[in-house]
Backbone as CSV, one residue per row, in Angstrom:
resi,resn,N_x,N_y,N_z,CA_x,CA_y,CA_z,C_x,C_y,C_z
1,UNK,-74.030,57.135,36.151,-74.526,58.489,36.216,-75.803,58.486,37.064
2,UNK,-75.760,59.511,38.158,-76.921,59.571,38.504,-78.167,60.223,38.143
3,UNK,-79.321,59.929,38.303,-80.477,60.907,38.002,-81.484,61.257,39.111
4,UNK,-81.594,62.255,39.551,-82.358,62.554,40.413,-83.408,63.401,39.982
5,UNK,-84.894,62.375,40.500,-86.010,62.134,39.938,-86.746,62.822,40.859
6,UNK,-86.733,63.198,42.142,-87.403,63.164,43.001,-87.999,65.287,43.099
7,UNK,-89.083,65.814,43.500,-88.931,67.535,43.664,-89.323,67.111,45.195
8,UNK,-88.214,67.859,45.866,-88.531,68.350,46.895,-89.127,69.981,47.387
9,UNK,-90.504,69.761,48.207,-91.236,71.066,48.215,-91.315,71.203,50.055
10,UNK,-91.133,72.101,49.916,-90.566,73.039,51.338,-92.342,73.486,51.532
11,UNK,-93.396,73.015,51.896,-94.524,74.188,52.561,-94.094,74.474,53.782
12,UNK,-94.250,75.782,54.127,-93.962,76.394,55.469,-95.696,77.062,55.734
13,UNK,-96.020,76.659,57.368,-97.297,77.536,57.578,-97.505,78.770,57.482
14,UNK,-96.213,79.528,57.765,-96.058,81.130,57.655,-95.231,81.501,56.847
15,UNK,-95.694,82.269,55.706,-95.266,82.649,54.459,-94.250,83.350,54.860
16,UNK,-93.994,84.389,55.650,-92.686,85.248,56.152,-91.750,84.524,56.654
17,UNK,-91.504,83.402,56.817,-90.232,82.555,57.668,-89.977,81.402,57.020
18,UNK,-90.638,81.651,55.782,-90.341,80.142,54.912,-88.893,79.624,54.267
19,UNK,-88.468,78.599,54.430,-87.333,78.284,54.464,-86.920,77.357,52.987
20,UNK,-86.592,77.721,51.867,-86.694,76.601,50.897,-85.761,75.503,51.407
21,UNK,-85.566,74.044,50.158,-84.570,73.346,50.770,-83.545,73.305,50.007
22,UNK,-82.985,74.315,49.682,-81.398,75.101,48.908,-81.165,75.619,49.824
23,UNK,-81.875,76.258,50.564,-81.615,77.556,51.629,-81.044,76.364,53.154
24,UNK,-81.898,75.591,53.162,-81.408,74.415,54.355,-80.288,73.331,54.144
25,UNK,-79.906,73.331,52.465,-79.049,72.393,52.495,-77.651,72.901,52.572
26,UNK,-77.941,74.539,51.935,-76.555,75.087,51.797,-76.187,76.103,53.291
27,UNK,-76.932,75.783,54.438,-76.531,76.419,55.575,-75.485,75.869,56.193
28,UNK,-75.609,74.588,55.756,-74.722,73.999,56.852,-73.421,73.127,56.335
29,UNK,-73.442,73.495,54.271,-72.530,72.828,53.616,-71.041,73.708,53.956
30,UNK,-70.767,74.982,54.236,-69.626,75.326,54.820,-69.087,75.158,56.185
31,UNK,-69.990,74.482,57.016,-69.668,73.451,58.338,-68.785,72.171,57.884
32,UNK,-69.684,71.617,57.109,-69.299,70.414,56.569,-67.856,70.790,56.179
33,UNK,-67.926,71.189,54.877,-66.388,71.307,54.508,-65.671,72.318,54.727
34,UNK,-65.353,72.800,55.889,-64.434,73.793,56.748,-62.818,73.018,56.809
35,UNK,-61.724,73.789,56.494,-60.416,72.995,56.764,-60.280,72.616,58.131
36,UNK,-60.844,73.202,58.800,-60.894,73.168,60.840,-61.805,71.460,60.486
37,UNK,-62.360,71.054,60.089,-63.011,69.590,60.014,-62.081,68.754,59.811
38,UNK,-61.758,67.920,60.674,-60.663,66.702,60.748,-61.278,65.163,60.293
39,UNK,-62.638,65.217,60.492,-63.035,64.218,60.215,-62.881,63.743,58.080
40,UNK,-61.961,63.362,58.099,-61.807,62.714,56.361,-62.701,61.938,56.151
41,UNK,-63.430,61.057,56.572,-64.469,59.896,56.437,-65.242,60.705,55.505
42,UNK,-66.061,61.352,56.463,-67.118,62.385,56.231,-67.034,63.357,54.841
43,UNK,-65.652,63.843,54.679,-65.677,65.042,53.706,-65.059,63.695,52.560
44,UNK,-65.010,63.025,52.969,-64.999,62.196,51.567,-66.245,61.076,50.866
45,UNK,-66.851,60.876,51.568,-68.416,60.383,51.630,-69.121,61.459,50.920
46,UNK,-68.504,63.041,51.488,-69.915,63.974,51.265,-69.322,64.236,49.710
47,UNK,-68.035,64.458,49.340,-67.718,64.512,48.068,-67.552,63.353,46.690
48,UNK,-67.805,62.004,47.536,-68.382,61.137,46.685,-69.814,61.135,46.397
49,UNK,-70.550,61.952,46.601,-72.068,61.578,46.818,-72.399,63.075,46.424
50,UNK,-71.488,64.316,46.346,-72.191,65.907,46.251,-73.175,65.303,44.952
51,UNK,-72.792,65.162,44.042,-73.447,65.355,42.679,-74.813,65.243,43.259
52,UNK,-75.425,64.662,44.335,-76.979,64.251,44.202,-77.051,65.565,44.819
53,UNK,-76.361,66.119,46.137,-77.043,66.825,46.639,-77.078,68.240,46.140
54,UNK,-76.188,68.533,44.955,-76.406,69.557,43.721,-77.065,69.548,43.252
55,UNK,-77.698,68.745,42.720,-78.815,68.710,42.170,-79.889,68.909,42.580
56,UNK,-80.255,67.918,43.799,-81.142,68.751,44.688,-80.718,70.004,44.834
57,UNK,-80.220,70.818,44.896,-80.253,72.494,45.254,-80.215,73.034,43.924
58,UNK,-80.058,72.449,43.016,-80.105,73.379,41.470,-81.513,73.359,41.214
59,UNK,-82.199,71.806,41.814,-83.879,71.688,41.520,-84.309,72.543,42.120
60,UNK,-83.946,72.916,43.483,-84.866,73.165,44.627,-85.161,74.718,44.295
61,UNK,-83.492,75.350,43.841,-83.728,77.233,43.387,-84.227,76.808,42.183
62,UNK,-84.659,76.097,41.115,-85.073,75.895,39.787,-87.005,76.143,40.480
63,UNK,-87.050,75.590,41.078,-88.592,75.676,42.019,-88.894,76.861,42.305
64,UNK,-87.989,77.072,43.482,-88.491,78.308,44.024,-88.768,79.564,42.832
65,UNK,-87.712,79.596,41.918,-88.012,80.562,41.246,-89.445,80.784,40.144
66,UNK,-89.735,79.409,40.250,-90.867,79.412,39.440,-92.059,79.650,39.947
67,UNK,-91.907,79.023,41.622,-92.975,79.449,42.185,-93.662,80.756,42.421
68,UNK,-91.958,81.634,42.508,-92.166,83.113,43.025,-92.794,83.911,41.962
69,UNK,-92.715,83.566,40.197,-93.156,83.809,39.248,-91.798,84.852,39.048
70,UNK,-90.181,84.662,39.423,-89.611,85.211,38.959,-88.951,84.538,37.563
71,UNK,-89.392,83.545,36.882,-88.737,83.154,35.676,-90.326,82.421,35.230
72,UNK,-90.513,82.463,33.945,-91.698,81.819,33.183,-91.117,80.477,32.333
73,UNK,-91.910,79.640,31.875,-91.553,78.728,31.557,-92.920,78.566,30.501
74,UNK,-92.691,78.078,28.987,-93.788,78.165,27.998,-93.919,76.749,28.480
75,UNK,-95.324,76.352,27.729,-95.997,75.741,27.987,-95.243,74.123,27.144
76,UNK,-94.514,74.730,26.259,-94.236,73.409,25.610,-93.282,72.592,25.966
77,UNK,-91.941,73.409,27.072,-91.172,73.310,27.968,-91.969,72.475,29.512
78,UNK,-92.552,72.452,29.768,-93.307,72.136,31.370,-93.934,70.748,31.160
79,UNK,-94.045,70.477,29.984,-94.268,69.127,29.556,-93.593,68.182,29.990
């Protein structure tokens, strides 16, 4: 089982064009696995290995939302 330990934080210099990294990982995950993609190597590598990069994107909107102050989190939870 994996565990992914790591928060990845997106600062952008300009608050209007800021890009999280859910928003960058999932731009280009319907490239990846398009039926027009012939390459099997690849879409089988990327589906042995999704679980990490789900997670990273469940962390990454788990972030953003906290940052934006659209979800609260008590104090005994953040521990």
């Amino acid at each position: 089982m994996m565990f992914v330990i790591f928060q990845f934080v997106f600062v952008a210099p300009d608050v209007t064009s800021s890009t999280t990294v859910h928003e960058e990982m999932s731009r280009h995950l319907p490239t990846l696995l398009r039926p027009a993609n012939t390459d099997f190597l690849v879409i089988n590598k990327f589906m042995h290995h999704s679980n990490f990069f789900f997670e990273i994107m469940v962390k990454s909107m788990a972030q953003h939302l906290l940052s934006t102050g659209r979800i609260k989190v008590s104090t005994d939870l953040s521990l």
